[in-house]
N, CA, C and O atoms as a GROMACS GRO file, in nm:
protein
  576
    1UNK      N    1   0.084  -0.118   0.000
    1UNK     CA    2   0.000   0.000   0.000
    1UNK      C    3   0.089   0.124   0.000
    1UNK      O    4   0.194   0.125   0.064
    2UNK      N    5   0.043   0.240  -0.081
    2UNK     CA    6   0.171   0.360  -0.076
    2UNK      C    7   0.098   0.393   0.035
    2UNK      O    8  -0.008   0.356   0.085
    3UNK      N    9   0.192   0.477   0.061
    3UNK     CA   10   0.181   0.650   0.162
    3UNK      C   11   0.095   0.744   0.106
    3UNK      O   12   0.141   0.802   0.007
    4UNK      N   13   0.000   0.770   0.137
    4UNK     CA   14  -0.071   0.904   0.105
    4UNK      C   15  -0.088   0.987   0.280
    4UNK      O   16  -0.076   0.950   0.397
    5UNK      N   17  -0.128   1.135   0.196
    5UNK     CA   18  -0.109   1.205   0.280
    5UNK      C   19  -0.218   1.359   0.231
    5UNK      O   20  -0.213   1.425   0.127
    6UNK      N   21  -0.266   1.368   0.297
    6UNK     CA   22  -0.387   1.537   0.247
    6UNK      C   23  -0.388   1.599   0.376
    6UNK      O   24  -0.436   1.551   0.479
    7UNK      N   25  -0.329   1.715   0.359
    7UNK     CA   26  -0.307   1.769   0.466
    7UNK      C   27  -0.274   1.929   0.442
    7UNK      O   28  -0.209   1.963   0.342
    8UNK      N   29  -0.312   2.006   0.519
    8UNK     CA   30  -0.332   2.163   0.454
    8UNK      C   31  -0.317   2.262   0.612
    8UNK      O   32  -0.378   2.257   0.718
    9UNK      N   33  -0.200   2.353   0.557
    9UNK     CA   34  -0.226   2.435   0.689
    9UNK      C   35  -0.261   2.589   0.623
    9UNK      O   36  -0.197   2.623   0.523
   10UNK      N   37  -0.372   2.690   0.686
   10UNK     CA   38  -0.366   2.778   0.651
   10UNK      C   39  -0.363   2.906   0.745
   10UNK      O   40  -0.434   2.895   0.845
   11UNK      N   41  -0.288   3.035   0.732
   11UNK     CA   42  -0.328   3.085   0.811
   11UNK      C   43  -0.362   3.229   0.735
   11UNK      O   44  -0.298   3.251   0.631
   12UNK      N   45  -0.456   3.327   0.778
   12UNK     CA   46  -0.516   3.385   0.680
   12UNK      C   47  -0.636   3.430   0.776
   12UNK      O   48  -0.665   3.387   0.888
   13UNK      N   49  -0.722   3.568   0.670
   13UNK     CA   50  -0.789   3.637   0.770
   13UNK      C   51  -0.973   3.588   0.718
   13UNK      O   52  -0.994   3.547   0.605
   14UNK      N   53  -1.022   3.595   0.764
   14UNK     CA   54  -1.189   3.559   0.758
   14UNK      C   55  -1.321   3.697   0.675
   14UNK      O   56  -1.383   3.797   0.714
   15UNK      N   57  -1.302   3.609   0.532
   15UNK     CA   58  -1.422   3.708   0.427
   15UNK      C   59  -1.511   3.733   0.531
   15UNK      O   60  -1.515   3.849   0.572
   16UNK      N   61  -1.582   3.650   0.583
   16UNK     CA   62  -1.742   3.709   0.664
   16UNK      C   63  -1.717   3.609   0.820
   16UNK      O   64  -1.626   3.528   0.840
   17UNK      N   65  -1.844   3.654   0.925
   17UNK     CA   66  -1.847   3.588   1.032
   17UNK      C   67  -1.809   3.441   0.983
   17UNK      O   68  -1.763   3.404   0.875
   18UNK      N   69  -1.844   3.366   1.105
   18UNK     CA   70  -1.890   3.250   1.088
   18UNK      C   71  -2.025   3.203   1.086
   18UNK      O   72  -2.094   3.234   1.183
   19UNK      N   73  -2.081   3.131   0.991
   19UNK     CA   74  -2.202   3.044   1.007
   19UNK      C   75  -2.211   2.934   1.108
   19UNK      O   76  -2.099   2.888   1.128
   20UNK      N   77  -2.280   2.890   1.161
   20UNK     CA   78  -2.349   2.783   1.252
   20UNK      C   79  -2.447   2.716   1.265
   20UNK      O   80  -2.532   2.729   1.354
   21UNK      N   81  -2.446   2.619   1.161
   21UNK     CA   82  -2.635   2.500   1.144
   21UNK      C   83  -2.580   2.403   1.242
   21UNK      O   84  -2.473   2.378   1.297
   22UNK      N   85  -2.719   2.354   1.238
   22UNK     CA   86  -2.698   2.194   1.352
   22UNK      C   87  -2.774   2.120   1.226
   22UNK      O   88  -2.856   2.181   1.157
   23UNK      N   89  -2.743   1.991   1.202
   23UNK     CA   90  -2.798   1.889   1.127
   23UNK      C   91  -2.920   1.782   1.224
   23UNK      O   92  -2.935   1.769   1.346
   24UNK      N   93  -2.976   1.732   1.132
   24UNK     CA   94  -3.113   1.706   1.150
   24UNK      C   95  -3.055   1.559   1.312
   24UNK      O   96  -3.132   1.509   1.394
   25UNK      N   97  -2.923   1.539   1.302
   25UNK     CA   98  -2.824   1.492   1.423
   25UNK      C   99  -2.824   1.527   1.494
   25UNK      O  100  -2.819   1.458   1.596
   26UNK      N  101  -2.828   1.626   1.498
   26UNK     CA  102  -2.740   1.756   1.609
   26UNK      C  103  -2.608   1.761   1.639
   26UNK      O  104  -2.546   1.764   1.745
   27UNK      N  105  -2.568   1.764   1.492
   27UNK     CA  106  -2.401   1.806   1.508
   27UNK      C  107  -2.421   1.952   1.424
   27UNK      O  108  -2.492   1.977   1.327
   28UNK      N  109  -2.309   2.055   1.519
   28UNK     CA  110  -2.318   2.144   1.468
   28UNK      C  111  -2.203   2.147   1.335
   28UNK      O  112  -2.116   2.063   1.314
   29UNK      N  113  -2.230   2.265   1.257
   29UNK     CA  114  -2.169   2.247   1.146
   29UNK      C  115  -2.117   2.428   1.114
   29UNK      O  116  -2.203   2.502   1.068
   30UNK      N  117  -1.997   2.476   1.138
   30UNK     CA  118  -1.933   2.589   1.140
   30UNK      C  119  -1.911   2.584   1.003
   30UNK      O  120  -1.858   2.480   0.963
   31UNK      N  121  -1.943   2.689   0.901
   31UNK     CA  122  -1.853   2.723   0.774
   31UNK      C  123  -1.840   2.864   0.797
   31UNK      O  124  -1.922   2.931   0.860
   32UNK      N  125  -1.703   2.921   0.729
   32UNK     CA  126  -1.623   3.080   0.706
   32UNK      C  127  -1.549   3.014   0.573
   32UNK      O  128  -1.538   2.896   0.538
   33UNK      N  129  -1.510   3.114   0.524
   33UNK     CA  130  -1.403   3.182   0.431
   33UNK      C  131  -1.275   3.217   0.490
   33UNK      O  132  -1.279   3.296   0.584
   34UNK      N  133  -1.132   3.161   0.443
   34UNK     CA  134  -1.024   3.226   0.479
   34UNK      C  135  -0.970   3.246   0.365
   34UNK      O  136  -0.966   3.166   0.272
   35UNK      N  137  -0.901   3.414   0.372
   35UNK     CA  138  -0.834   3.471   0.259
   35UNK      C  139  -0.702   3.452   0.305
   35UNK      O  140  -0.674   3.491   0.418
   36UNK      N  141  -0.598   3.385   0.217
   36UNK     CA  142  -0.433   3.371   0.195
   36UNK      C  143  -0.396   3.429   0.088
   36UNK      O  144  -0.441   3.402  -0.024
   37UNK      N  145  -0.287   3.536   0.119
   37UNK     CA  146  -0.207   3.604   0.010
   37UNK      C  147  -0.100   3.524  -0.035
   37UNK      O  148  -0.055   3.428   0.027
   38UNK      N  149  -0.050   3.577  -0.174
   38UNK     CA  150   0.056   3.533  -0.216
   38UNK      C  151   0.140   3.645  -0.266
   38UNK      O  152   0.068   3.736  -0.308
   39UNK      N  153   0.310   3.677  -0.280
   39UNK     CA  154   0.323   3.822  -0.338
   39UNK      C  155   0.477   3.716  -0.422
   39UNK      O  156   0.569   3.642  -0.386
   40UNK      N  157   0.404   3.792  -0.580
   40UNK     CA  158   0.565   3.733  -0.642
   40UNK      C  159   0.550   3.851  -0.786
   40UNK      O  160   0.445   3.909  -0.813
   41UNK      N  161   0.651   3.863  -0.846
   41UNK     CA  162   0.704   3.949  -0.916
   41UNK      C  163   0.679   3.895  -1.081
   41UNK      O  164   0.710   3.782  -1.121
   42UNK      N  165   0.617   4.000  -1.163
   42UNK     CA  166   0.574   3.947  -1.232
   42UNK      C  167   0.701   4.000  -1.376
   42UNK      O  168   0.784   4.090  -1.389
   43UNK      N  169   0.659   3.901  -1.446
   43UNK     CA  170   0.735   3.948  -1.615
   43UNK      C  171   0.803   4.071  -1.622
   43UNK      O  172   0.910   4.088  -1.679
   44UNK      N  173   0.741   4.150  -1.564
   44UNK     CA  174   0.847   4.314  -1.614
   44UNK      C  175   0.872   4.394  -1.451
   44UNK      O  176   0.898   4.510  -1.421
   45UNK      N  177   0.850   4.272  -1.369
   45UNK     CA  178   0.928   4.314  -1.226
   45UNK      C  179   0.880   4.360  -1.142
   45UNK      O  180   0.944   4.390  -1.041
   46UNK      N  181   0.699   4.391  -1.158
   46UNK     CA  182   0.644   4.443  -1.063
   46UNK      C  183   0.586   4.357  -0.942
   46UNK      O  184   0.536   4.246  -0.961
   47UNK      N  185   0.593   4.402  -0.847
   47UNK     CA  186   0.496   4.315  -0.751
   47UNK      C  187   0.382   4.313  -0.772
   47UNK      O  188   0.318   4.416  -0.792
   48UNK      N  189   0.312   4.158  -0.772
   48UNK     CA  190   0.184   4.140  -0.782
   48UNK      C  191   0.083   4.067  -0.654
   48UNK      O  192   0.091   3.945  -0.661
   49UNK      N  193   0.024   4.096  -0.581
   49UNK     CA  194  -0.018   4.043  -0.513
   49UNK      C  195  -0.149   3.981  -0.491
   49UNK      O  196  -0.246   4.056  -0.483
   50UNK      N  197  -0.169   3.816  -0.478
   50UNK     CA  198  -0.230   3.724  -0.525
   50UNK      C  199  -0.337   3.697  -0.360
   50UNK      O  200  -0.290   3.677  -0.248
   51UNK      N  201  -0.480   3.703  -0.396
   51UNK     CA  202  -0.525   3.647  -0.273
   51UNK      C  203  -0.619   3.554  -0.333
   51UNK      O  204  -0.672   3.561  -0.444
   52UNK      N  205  -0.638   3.428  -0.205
   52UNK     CA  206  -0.637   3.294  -0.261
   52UNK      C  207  -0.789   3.312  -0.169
   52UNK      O  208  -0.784   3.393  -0.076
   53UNK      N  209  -0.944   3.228  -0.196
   53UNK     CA  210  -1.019   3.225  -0.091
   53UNK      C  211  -1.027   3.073  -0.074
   53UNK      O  212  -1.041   3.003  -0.174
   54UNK      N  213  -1.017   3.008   0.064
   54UNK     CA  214  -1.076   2.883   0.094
   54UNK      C  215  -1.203   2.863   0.211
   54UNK      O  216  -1.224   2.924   0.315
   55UNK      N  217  -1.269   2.759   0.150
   55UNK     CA  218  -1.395   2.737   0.245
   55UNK      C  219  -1.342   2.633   0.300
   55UNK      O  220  -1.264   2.542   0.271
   56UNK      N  221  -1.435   2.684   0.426
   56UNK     CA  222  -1.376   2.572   0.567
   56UNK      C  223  -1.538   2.533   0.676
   56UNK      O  224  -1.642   2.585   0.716
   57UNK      N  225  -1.452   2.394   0.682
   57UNK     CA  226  -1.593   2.313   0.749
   57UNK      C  227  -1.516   2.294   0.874
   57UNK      O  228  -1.400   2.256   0.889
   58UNK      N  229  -1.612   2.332   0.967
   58UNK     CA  230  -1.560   2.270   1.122
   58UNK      C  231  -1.667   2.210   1.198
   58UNK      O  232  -1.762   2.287   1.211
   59UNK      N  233  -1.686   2.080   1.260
   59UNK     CA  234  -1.780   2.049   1.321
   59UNK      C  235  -1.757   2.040   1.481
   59UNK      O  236  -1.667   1.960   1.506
   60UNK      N  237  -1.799   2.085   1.569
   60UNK     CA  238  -1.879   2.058   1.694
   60UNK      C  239  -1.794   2.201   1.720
   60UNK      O  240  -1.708   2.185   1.806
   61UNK      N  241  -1.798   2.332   1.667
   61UNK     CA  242  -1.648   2.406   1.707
   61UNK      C  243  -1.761   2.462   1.850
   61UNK      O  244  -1.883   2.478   1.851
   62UNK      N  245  -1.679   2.477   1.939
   62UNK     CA  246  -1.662   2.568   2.082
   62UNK      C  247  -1.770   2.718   2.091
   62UNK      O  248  -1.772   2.799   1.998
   63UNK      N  249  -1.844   2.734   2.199
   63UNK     CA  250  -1.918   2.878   2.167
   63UNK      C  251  -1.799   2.920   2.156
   63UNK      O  252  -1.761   2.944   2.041
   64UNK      N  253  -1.715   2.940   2.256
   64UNK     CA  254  -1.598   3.008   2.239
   64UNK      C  255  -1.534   3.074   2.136
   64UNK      O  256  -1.505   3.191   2.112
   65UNK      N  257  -1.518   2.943   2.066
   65UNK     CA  258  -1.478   2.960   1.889
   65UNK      C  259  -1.568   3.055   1.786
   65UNK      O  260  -1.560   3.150   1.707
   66UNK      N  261  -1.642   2.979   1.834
   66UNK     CA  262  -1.778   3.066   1.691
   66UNK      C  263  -1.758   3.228   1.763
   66UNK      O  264  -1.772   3.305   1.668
   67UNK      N  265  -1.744   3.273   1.833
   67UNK     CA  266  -1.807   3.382   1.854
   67UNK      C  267  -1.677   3.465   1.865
   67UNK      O  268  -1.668   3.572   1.925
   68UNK      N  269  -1.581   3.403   1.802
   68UNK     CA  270  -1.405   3.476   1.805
   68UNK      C  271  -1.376   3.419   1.662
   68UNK      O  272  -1.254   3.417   1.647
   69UNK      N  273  -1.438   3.374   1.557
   69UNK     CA  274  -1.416   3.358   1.397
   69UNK      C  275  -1.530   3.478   1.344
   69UNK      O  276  -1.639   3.438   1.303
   70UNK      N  277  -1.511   3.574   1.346
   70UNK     CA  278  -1.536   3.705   1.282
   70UNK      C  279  -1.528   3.741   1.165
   70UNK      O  280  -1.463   3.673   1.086
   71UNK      N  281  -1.586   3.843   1.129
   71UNK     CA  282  -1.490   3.876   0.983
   71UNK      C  283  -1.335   3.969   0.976
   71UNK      O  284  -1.333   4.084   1.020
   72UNK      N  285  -1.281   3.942   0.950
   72UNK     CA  286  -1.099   4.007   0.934
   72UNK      C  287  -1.020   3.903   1.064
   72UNK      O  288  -0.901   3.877   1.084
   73UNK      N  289  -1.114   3.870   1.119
   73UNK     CA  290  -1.022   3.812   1.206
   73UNK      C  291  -0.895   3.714   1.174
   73UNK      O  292  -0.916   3.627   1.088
   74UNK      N  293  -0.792   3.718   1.222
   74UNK     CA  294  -0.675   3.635   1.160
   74UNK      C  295  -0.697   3.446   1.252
   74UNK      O  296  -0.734   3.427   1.368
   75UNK      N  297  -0.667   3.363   1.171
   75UNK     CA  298  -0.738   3.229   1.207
   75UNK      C  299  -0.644   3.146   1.171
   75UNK      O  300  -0.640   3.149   1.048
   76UNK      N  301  -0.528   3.038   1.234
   76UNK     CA  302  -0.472   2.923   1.190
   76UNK      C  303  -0.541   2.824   1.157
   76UNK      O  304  -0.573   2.761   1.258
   77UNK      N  305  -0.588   2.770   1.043
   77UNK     CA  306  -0.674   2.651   1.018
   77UNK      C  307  -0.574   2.536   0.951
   77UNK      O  308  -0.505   2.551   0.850
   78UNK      N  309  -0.588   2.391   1.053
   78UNK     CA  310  -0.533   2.296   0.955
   78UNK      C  311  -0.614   2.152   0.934
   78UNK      O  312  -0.629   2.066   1.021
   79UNK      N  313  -0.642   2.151   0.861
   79UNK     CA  314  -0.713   1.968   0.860
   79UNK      C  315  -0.721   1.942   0.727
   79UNK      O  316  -0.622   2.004   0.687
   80UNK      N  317  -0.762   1.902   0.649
   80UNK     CA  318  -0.769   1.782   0.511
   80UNK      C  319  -0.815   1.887   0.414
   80UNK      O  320  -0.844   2.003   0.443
   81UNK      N  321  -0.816   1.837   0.304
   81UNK     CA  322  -0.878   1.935   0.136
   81UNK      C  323  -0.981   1.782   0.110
   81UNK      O  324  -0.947   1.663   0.117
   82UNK      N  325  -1.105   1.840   0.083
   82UNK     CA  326  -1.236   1.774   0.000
   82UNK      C  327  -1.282   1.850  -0.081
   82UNK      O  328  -1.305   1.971  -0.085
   83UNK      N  329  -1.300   1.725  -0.182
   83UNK     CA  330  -1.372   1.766  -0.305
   83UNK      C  331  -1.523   1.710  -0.240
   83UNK      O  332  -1.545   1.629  -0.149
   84UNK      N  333  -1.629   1.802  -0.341
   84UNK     CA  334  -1.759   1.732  -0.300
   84UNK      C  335  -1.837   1.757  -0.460
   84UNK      O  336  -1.838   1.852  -0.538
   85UNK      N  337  -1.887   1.648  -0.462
   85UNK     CA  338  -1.965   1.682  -0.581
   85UNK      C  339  -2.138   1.706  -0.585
   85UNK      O  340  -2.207   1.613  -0.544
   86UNK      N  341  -2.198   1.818  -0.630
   86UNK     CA  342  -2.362   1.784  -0.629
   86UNK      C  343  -2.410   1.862  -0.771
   86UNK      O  344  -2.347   1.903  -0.869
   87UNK      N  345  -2.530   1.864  -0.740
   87UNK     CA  346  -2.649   1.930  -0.887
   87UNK      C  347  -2.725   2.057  -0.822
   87UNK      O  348  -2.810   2.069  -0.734
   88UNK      N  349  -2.642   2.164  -0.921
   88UNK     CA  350  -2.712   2.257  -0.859
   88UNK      C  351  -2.902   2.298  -0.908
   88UNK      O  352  -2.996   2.219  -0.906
   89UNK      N  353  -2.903   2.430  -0.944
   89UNK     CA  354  -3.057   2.387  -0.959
   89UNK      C  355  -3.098   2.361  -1.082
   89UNK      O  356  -3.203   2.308  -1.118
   90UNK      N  357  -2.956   2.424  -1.184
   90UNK     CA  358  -2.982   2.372  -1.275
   90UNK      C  359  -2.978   2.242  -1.326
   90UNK      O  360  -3.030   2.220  -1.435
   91UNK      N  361  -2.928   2.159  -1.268
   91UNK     CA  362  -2.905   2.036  -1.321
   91UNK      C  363  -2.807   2.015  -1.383
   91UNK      O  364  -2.802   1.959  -1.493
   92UNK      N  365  -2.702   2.065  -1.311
   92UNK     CA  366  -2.580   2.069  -1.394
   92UNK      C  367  -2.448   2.014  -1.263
   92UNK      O  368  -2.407   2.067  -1.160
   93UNK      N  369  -2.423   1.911  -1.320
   93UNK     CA  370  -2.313   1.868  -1.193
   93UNK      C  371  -2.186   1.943  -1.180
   93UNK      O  372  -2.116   1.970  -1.278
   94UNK      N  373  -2.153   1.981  -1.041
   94UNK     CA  374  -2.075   2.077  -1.021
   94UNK      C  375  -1.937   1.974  -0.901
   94UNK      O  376  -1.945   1.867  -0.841
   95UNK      N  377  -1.834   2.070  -0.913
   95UNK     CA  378  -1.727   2.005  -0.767
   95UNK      C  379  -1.720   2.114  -0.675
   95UNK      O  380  -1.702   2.222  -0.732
   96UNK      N  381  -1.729   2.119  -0.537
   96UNK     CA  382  -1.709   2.196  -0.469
   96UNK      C  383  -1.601   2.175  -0.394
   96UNK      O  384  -1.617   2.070  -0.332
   97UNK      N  385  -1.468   2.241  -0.363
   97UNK     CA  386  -1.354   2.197  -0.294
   97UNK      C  387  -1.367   2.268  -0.102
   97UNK      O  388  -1.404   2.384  -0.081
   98UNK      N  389  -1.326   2.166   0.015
   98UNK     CA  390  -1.359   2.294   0.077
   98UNK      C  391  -1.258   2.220   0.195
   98UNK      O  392  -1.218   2.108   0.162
   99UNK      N  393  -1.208   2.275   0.344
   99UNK     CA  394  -1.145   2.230   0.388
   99UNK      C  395  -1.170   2.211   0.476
   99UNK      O  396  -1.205   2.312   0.536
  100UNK      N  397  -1.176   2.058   0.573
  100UNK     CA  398  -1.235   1.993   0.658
  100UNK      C  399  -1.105   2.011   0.789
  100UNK      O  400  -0.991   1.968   0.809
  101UNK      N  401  -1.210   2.107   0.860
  101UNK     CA  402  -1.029   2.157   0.985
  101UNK      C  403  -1.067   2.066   1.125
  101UNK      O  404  -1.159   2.048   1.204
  102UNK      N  405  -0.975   2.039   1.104
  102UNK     CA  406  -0.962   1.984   1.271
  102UNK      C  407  -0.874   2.011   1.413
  102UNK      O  408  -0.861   1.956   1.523
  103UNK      N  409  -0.824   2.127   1.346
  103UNK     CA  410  -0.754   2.228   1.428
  103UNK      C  411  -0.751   2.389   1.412
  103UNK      O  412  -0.658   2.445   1.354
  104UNK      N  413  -0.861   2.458   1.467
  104UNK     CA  414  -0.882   2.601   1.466
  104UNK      C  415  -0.864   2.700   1.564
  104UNK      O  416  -0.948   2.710   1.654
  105UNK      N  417  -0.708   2.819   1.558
  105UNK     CA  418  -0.643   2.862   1.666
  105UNK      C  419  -0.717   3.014   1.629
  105UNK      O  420  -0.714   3.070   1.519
  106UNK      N  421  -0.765   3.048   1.717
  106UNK     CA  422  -0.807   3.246   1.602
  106UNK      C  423  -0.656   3.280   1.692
  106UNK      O  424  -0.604   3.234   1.793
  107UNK      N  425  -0.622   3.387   1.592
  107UNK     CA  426  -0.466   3.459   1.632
  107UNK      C  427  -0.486   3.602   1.634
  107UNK      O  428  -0.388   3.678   1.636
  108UNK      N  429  -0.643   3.659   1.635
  108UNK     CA  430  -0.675   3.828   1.669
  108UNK      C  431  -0.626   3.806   1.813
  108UNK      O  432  -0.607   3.703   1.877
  109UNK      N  433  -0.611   3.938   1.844
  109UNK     CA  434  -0.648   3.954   2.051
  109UNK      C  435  -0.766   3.944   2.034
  109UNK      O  436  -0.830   3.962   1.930
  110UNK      N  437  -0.798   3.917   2.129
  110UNK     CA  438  -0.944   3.893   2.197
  110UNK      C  439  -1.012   4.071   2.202
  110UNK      O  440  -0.952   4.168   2.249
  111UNK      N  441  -1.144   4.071   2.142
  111UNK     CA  442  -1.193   4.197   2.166
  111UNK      C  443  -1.127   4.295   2.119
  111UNK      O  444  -1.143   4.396   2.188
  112UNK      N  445  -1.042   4.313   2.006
  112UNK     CA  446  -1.002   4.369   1.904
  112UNK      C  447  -1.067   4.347   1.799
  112UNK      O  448  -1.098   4.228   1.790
  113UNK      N  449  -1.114   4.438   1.680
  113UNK     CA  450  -1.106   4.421   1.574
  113UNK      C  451  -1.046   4.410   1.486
  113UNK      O  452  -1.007   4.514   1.432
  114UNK      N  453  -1.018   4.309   1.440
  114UNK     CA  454  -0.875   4.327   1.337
  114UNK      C  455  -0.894   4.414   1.207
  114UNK      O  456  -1.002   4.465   1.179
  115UNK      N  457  -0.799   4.426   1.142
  115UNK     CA  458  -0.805   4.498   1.002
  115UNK      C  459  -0.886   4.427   0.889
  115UNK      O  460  -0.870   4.307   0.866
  116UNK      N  461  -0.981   4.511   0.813
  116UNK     CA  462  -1.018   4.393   0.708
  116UNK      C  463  -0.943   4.340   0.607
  116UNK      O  464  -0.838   4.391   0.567
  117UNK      N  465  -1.005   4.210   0.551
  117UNK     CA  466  -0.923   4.152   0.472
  117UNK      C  467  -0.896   4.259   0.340
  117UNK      O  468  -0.961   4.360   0.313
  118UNK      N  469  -0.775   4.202   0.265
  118UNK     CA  470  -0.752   4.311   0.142
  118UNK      C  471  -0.833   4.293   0.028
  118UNK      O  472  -0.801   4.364  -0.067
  119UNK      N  473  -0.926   4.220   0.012
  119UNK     CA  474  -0.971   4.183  -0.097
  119UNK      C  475  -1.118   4.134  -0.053
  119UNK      O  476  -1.126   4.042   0.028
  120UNK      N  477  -1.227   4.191  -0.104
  120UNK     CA  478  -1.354   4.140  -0.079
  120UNK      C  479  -1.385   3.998  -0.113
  120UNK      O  480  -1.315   3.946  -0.200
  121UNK      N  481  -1.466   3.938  -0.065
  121UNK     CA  482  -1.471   3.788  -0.097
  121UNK      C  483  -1.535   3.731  -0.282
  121UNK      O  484  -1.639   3.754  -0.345
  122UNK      N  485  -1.427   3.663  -0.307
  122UNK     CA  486  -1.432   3.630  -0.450
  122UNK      C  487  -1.453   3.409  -0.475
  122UNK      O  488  -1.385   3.307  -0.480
  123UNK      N  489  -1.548   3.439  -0.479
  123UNK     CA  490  -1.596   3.315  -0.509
  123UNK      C  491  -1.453   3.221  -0.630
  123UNK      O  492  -1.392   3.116  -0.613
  124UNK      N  493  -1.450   3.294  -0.710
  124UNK     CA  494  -1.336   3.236  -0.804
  124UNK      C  495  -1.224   3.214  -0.764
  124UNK      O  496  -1.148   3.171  -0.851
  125UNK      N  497  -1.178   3.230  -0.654
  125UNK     CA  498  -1.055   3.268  -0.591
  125UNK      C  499  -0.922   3.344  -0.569
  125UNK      O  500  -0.830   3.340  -0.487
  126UNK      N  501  -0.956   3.416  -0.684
  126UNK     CA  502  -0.802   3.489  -0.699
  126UNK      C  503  -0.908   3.634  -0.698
  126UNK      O  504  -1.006   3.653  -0.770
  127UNK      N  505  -0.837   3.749  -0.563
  127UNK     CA  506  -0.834   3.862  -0.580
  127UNK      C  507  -0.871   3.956  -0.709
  127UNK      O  508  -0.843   3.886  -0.806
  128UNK      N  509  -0.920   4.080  -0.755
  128UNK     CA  510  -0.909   4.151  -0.877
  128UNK      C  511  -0.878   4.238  -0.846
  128UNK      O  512  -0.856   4.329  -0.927
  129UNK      N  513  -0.859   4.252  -0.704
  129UNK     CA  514  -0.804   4.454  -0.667
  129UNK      C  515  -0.663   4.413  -0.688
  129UNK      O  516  -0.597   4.310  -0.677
  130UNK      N  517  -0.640   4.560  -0.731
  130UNK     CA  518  -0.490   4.548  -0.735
  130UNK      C  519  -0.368   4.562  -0.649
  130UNK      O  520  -0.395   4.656  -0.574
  131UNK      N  521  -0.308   4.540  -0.636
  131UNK     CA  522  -0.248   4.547  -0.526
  131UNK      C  523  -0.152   4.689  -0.501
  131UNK      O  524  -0.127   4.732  -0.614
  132UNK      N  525  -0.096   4.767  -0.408
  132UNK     CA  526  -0.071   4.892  -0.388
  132UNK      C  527   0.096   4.892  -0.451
  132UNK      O  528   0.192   4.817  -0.432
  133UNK      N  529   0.073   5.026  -0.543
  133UNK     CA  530   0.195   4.983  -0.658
  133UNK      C  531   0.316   5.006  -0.566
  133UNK      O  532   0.423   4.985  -0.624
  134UNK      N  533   0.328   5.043  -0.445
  134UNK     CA  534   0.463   5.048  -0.365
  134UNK      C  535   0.496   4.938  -0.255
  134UNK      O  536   0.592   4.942  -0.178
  135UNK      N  537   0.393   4.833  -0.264
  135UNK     CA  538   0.392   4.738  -0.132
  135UNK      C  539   0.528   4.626  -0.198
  135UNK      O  540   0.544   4.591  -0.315
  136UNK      N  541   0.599   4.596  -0.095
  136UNK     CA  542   0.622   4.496  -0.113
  136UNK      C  543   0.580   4.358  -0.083
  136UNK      O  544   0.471   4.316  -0.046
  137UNK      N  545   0.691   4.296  -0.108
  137UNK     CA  546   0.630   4.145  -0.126
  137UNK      C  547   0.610   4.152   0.031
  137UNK      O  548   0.648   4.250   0.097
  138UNK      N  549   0.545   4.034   0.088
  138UNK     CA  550   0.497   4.011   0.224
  138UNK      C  551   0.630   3.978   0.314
  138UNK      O  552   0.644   4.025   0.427
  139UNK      N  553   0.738   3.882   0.241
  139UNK     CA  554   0.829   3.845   0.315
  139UNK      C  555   0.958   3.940   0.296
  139UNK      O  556   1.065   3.888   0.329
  140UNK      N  557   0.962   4.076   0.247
  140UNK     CA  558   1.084   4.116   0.266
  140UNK      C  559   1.144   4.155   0.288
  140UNK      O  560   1.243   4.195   0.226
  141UNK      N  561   1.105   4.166   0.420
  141UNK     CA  562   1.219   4.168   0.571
  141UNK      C  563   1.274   4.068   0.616
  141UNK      O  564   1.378   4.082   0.681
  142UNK      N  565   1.212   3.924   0.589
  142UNK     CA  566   1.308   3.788   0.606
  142UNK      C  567   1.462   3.801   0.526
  142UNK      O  568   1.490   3.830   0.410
  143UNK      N  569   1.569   3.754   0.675
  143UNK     CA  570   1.678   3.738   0.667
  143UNK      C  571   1.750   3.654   0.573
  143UNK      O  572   1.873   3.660   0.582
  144UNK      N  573   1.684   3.549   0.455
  144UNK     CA  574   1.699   3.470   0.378
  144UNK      C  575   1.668   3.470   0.244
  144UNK      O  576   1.694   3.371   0.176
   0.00000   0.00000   0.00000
C-alpha cells in the first residue's frame, strides 16, 4: 500500500463571520471563508499580489470559537482538502472543494477588531483589486 497524505495548513484572515447549522443529528456544522495572500514578481518586475479564498468546514467548534471567527479576524486553520460533488438547480453537476479543519487557533487579541481583509470575498478565488503599486512582497524583511 503507498503513503498518502492530504493535509493543509492555513493561516489567513476571515471574508465574513462565521455560520453555525446543527444537522437534523445535532451536530453542529461551522462554515467561514479564509483569505491567503501570495506576493511574487511578475514578467516586467512588478509586484503582484495574489489572494487565494478557501472554504472551511468545522464540526462541533466551541461557543468560544464561533463567537471569536469574525470577519478580518486572523485564524490558523489545519485539517484535510475535500472535493464534494452535487447538482445545482440547474441540473448541472458541479465540484465543490472545501477544507475539513480539525484544528482552529483564532490569532486576533481577543476583543479587538482586526483589520479587514484586502480583498472582498471572491468566489473564483483569486483577488481583482490590485495590489498597492509600492507594497512589497509580504516576506521582505526575512533574513533569507
Amino acid at each position: 500500500m503507498a503513503f498518502s497524505l492530504n493535509k493543509i495548513q492555513l493561516i489567513g484572515n476571515l471574508g465574513q463571520d462565521a455560520e453555525t447549522r446543527t444537522t437534523t443529528t445535532q451536530v453542529a456544522v461551522t462554515n467561514f471563508s479564509v483569505a491567503t495572500e501570495n506576493s511574487y514578481k511578475n514578467k516586467d518586475g512588478e509586484w503582484v499580489r495574489e489572494t487565494t479564498w478557501h472554504r472551511v468546514t468545522y464540526f462541533n467548534a466551541s461557543d468560544f470559537l464561533r463567537e471569536n471567527l469574525r470577519k478580518g479576524s486572523k485564524v490558523y486553520v489545519e485539517g484535510r482538502y475535500r472535493s464534494r460533488e452535487y447538482t445545482d438547480k440547474d441540473n448541472i453537476k458541479k465540484t465543490a472543494w472545501e477544507v475539513i479543519a480539525e484544528q482552529i487557533i483564532p490569532l486576533s487579541a481577543r476583543g479587538n477588531r482586526p483589520e479587514e481583509p484586502s480583498a472582498e470575498y471572491n468566489a473564483g478565488g483569486v483577488s481583482s483589486a490590485p495590489p498597492a503599486a509600492d507594497a512589497p512582497p509580504a516576506d521582505a524583511d526575512l533574513p533569507f
